[in-house]
N, C-alpha and C positions, 0 to 999 in steps of 0.2 A: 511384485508390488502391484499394488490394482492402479488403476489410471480410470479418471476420470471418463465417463462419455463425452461425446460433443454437447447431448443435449442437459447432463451435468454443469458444462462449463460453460453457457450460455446462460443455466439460470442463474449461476454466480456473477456473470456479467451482468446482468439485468439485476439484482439486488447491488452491482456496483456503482452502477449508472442510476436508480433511484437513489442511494445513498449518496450522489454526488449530488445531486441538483440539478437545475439549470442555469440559465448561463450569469455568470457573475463576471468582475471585470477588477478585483479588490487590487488598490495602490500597495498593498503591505504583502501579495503573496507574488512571489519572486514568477508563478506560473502564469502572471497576465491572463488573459482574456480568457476563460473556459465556461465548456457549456456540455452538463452529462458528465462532465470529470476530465473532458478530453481539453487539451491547453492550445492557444495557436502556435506552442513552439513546436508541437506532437504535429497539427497540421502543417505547419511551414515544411514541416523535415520530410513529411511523407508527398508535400507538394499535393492537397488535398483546396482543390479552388473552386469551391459549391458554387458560386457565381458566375466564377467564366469569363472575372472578368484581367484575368492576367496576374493578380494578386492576392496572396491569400491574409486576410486582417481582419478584424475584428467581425467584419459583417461576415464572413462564411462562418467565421465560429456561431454568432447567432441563429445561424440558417440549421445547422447542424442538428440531423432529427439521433431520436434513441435507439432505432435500428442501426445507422450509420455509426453514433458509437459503441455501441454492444459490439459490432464487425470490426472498428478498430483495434477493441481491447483485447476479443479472442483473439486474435493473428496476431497482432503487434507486440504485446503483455501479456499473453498464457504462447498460443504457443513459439513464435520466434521464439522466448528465452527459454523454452524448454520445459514450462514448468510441472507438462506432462512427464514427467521422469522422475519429480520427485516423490516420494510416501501421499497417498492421497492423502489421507488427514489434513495436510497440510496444503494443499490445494488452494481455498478457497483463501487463507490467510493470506501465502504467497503471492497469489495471485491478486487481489485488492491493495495489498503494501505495492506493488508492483505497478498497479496503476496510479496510487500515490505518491510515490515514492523512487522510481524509477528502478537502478541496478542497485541501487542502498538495498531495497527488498531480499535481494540476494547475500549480498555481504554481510548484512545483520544474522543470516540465518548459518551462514560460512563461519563468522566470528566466534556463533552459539555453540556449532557442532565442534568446533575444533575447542573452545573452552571444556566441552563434554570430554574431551580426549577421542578426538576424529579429526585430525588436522587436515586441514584445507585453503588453498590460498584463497584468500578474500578480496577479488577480483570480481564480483558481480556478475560473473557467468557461470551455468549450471553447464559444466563441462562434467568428465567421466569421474575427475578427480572430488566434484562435490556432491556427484548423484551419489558416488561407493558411500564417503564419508556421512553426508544425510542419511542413505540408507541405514548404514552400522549402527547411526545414532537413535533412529526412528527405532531399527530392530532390538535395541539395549534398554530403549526407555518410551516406550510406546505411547501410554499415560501420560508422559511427561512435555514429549519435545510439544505437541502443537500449542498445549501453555507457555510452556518455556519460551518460543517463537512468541506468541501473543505481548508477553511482558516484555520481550528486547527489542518488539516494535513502542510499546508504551514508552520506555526508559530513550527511545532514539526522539521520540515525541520532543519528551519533557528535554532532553538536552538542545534540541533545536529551540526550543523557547526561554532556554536559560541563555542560549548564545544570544539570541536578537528577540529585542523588548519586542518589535512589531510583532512579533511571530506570536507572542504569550494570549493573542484575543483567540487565538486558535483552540488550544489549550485550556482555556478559562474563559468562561461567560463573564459578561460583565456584571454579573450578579457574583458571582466569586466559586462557580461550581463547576464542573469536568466541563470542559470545553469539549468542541466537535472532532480533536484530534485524539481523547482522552478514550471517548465515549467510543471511538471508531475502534482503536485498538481492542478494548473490552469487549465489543461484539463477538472477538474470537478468542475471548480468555472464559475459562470458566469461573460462574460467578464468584466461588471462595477465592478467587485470587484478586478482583476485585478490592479495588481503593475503596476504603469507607470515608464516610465524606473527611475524616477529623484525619487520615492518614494521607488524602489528597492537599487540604489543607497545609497540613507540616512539610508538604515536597513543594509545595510552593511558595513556601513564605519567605525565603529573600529574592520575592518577584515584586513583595509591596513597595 
């Protein structure tokens, strides 16, 4: 399996970290305080106090440059959970749901492979059991899985926004078109697979 360079997974990290922003503070996202995509509950855990001043809140998340998160995401969200191990292709997806999304990034892609017939417990760790089974799945449908993965991150989207009304501004502009969660998953879908506007439309319409 090829595996990623460092300097591959850096520039994945740095299109993660432009594609997050900076620093927001939204009442409706369960993540509080982030800045770069990194949350203060990501800092709290890692016990990360840019100040110095004994506690870590809102103001270190502010402080908080782009180098510092690019260094959280590679270590923390590529490699801790291993995501060198899995089919490159699938890399850059994983790794971005991952820093969205936490260990769900995992078990969405666990859930995929064992629907494929590659069963694997869905446990949110790229242990030996779900590098073999991703592999098998990668090696059977090469074409397939990193869409495949693209869309069962879309579809994990849209059910977060069908559970909780706040979550839907995520999902859908207030103008009534792919939201910022919509849009993010589709970056790693190929276009033909792509919601046309009238088929986004109809997946959201007992959201009126």
């Amino acid at each position: 399996m090829n595996v990623s360079s460092n300097r591959d997974v850096r520039a994945i990290a740095q299109k993660i970290v432009q594609r997050e922003g900076g620093y927001v503070n939204d009442p409706d996202d369960p993540g509080g305080a982030t800045n770069h995509g990194v949350t203060i509950h990501t800092m709290r855990r890692l016990g990360i106090d840019l100040n110095g001043d004994g506690r870590v809140n809102a103001a270190d998340v502010r402080i908080l440059s782009r180098d510092q998160a690019i260094d959280i995401f590679m270590l923390h969200y590529f490699d801790k959970p291993k995501i060198a191990r899995l089919p490159a292709p699938l890399h850059a997806s994983v790794f971005d749901m991952y820093v969205n999304a936490g260990s769900n990034a995992v078990k969405i892609l666990q859930a995929l492979v064992s629907k494929m017939g590659f069963p694997c417990i869905g446990d949110g760790a790229i242990g030996p059991q779900t590098i073999a089974a991703v592999t098998r799945a990668y090696d059977a449908a090469p074409d397939h899985l990193p869409d495949a993965y693209g869309i069962e991150r879309r579809n994990y989207y849209f059910r977060l926004a069908d559970r909780r009304a706040a979550s839907r501004k995520f999902a859908r502009t207030r103008a009534g078109g792919k939201g910022g969660w919509i849009i993010r998953a589709e970056d790693f879908i190929a276009v033909r697979y792509h919601l046309t506007a009238q088929q986004f439309q109809q997946r959201i319409a007992k959201w009126a």
